[in-house]
C-alpha positions in Angstrom: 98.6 -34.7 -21.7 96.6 -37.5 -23.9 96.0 -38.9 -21.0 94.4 -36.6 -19.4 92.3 -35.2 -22.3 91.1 -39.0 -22.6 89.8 -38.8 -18.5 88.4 -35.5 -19.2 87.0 -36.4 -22.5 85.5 -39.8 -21.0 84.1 -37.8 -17.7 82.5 -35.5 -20.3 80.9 -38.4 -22.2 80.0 -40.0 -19.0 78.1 -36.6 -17.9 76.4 -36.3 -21.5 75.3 -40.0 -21.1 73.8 -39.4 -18.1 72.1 -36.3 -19.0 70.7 -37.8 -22.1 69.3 -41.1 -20.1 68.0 -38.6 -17.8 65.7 -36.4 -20.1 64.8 -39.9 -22.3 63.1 -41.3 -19.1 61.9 -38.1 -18.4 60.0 -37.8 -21.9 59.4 -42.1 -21.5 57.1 -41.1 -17.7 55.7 -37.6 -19.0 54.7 -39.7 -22.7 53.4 -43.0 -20.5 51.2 -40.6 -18.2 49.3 -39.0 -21.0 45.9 -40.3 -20.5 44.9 -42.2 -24.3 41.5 -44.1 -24.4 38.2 -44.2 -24.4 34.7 -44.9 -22.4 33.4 -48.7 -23.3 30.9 -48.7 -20.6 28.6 -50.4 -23.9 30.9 -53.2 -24.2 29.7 -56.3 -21.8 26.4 -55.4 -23.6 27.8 -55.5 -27.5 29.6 -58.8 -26.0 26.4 -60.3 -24.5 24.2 -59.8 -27.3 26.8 -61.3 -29.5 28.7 -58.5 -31.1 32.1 -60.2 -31.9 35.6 -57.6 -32.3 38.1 -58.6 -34.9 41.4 -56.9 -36.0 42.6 -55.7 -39.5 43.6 -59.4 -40.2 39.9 -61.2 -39.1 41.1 -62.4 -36.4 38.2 -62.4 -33.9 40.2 -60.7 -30.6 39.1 -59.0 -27.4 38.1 -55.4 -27.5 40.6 -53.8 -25.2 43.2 -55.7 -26.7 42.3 -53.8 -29.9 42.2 -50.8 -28.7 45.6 -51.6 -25.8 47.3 -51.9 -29.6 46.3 -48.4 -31.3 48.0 -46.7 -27.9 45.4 -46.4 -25.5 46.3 -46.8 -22.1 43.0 -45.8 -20.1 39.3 -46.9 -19.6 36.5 -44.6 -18.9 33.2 -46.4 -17.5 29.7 -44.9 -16.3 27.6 -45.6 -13.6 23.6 -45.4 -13.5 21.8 -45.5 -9.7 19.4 -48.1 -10.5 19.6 -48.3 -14.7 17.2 -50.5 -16.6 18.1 -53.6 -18.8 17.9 -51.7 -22.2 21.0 -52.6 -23.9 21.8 -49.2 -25.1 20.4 -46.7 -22.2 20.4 -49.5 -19.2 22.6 -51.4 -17.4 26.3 -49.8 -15.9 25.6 -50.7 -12.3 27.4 -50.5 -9.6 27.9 -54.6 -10.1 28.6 -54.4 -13.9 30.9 -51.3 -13.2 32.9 -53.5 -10.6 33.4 -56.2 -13.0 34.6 -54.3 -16.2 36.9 -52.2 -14.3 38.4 -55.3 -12.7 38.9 -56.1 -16.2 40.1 -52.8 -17.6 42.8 -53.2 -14.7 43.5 -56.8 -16.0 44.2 -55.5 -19.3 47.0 -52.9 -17.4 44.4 -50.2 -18.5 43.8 -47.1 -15.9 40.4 -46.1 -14.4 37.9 -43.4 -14.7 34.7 -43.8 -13.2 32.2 -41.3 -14.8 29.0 -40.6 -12.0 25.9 -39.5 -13.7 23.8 -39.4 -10.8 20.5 -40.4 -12.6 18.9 -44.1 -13.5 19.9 -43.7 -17.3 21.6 -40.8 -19.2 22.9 -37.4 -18.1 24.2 -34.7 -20.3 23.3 -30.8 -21.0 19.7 -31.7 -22.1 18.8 -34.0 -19.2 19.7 -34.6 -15.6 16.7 -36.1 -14.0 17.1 -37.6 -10.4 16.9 -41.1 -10.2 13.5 -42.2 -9.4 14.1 -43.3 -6.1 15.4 -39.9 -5.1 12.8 -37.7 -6.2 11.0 -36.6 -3.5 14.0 -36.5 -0.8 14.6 -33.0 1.0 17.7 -31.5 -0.4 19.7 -32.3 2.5 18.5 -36.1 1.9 19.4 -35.6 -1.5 22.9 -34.2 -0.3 24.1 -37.8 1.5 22.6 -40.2 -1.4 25.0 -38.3 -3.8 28.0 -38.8 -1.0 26.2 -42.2 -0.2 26.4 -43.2 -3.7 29.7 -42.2 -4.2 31.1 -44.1 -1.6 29.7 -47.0 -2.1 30.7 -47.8 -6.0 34.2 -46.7 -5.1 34.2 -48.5 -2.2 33.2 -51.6 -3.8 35.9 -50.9 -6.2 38.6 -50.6 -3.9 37.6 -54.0 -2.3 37.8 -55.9 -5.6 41.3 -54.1 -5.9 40.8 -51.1 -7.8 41.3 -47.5 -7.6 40.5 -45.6 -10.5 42.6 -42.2 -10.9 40.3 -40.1 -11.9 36.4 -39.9 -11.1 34.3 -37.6 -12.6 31.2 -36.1 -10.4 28.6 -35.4 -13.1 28.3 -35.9 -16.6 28.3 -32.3 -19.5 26.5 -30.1 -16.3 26.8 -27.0 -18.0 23.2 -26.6 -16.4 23.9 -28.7 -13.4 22.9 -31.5 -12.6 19.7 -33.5 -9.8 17.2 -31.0 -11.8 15.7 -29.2 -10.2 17.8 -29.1 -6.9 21.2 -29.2 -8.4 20.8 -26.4 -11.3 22.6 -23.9 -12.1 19.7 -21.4 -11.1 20.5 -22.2 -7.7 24.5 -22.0 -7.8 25.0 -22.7 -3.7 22.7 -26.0 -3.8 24.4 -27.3 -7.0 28.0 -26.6 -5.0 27.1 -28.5 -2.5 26.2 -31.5 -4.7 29.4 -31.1 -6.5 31.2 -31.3 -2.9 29.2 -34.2 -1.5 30.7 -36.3 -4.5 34.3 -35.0 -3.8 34.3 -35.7 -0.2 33.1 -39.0 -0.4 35.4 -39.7 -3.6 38.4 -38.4 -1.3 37.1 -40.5 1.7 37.8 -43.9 0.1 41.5 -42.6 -1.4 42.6 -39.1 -1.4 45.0 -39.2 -4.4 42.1 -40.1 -6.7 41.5 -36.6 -9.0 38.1 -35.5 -9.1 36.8 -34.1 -12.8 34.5 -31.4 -13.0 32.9 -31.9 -16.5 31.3 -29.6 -19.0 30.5 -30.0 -22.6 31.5 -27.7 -25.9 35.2 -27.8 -25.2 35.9 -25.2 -27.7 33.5 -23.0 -25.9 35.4 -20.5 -23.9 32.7 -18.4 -22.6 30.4 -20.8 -21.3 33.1 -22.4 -20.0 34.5 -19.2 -18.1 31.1 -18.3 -17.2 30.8 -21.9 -15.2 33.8 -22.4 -13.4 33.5 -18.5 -12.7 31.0 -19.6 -10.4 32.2 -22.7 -9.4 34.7 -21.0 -7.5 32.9 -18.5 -6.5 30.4 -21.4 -4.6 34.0 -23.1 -3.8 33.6 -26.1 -5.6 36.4 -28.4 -4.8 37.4 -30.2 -7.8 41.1 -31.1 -9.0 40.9 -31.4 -12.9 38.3 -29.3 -15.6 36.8 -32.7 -18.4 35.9 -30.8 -21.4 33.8 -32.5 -24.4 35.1 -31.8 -27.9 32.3 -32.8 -30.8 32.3 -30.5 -33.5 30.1 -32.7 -35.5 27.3 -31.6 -32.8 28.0 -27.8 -33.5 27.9 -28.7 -37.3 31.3 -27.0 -38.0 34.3 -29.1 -39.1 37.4 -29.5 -36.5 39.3 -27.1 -38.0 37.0 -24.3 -37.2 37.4 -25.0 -33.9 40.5 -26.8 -33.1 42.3 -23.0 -32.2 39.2 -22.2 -30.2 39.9 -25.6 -28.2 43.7 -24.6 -27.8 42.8 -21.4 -26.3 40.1 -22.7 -24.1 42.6 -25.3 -23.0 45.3 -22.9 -22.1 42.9 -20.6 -20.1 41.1 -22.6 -18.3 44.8 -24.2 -17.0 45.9 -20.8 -15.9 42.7 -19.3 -14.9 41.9 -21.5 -12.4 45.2 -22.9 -12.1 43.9 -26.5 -12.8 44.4 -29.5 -15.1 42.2 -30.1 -18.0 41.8 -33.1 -19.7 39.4 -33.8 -23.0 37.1 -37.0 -21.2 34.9 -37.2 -24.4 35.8 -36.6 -28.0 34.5 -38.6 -31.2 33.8 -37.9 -35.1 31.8 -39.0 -37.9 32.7 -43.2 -38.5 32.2 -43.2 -41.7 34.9 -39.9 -42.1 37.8 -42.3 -41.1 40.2 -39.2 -42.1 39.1 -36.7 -41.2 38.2 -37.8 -37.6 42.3 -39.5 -37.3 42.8 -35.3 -38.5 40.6 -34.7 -35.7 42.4 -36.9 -32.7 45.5 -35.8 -34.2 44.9 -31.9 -33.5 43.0 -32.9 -29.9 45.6 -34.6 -28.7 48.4 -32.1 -30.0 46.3 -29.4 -28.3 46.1 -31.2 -25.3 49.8 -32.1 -25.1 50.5 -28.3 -25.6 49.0 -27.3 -22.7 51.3 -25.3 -20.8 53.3 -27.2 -17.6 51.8 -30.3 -18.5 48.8 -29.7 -17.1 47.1 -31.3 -20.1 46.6 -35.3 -18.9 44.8 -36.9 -21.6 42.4 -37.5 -24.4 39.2 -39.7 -24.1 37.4 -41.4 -27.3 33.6 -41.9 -26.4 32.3 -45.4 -27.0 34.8 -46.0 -30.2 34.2 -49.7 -30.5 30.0 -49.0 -29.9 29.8 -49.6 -33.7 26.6 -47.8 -35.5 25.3 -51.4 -36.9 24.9 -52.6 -33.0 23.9 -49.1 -31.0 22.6 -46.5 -33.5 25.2 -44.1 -32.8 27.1 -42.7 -36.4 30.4 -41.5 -33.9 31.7 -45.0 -33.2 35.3 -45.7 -34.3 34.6 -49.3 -35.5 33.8 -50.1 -39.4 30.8 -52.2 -40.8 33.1 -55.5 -40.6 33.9 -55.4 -36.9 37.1 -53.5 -37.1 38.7 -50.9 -35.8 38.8 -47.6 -37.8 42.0 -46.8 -38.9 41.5 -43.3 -37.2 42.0 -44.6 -34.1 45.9 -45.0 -35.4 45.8 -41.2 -34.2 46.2 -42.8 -30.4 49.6 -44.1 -31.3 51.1 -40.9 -31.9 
């Protein structure tokens, strides 16, 4: 009879065991593919004009080892048609691209490649053409944006990368090629938006394409945009939402529920993933913006089905001293803000 209790009670143990290994590597792969990191595209530039990283002991040490050791796990890099040399608004070619993603993929970090379609910034105020496409007939105007595309992936995969996720636009909540591509004419910016997913799918059909609007607490505008993104059938695999509330001027708690909700709806509305590709708060808030992260990526995570797959930081090492821009995550000294402790959860 002890005997037997002892088989049955080791057989029960056994079964508990393997049920407990099971969910732990479960929770390991669901926690390892949440998306944590941040676009650097400024970096070769902070590097070449002498900008030097250090950690919280001064030692001098590479910038995507810094941020590889506050939990990110993902690089996000733009890419200008034909940019200019300014350190700040130029450069992110096709070439330059190539080379920091190589090195993104060195440092075991995964790839997004973020298409703006113009020769220097895109975003909701400004999507101007790039100069070389501005008098081509639409339909011309159609294969440069599959043209382009192709190419800078293509030149990706043959130096051995594939990024997961590319993003066709950059914040077009007004579209995007102005005038061609806006969102007064819905059919011609659909097209656009295809061109770029074709020719993303062309070179590997398992990359995601992201579909990106700004105001990620914003649930009308967003509603009202991919509203008509499917009714133009758009084909796109995940929604990128930006999250600034500094740019709103309201504090992160003000709109952190608004996020949540917008999150959840736009998951089961259109039955897609969502993923915040651009977040950042004040530097020199070091609190509150860790407060920030915390609740973005908690809101993220919550997303129903796991169709939540990550949280972006934009440009946290482009410190204010060297680009001008006061939502950096780096500190005065060359260190990392202690709010980016946030991404090691």
């Amino acid at each position: 009879m002890n005997t037997t209790i002892s088989v049955f009670q080791r057989i029960v143990l056994l079964l508990l065991f393997i049920s407990s290994t099971t969910i732990a590597l479960a929770q390991k792969k669901n926690k390892m593919a949440f998306a944590k990191g941040a676009d650097v595209s400024w970096l070769p530039q902070m590097e070449a004009t002498g900008y030097r990283f250090y950690d919280t002991d001064g030692k001098e040490k590479d910038c995507l080892q810094l941020l590889k050791e506050r939990g990110m796990n993902t690089i996000r890099l733009r890419v200008f048609v034909n940019p200019s040399q300014d350190k700040v608004s130029g450069h992110c070619s096709k070439e330059e691209t190539v080379a920091m993603a190589l090195r993104a993929q060195k440092a075991k970090m995964r790839i997004m490649i973020d298409f703006h379609y113009s020769d220097t910034w895109a975003d909701p105020a400004k999507q101007a053409k790039p100069a070389a496409w501005v008098n081509l007939s639409f339909d011309a105007l159609q294969k440069k944006v599959y043209e382009h595309t192709f190419d800078v992936l293509t030149a990706l995969k043959k130096a051995g990368v594939t990024p997961e996720w590319v993003q066709v636009g950059n914040e077009i909540p007004g579209g995007m090629l102005w005038p061609d591509g806006s969102t007064n004419n819905w059919a011609q910016l659909a097209q656009l938006l295809n061109k770029g997913y074709e020719a993303t799918k062309a070179v590997n059909a398992k990359i995601k394409v992201i579909v990106h609007v700004d105001e990620g607490n914003n649930n009308e505008k967003f509603r009202w945009f991919f509203d008509k993104a499917t009714e133009h059938q758009v084909k796109y695999d995940v929604i990128g939402l930006s999250y600034y509330p500094f740019w709103i001027k309201k504090d992160y708690s003000e709109t952190i529920a608004d996020l949540q909700k917008n999150l959840n709806d736009m998951a089961s509305r259109y039955q897609k993933e969502v993923m915040v590709v651009e977040v950042g708060g004040v530097d020199e808030q070091v609190q509150n913006t860790k407060e920030l992260l915390d609740a973005t990526i908690k809101a993220v995570r919550a997303v129903p089905d796991h169709k939540g797959l990550g949280v972006l930081y934009w440009e946290p090492q482009g410190a204010k001293s060297w680009s001008g821009y006061g939502l950096s995550a780096w500190q005065p000294d060359g260190k990392p803000s202690p709010a980016l402790d946030a991404f090691k959860e």
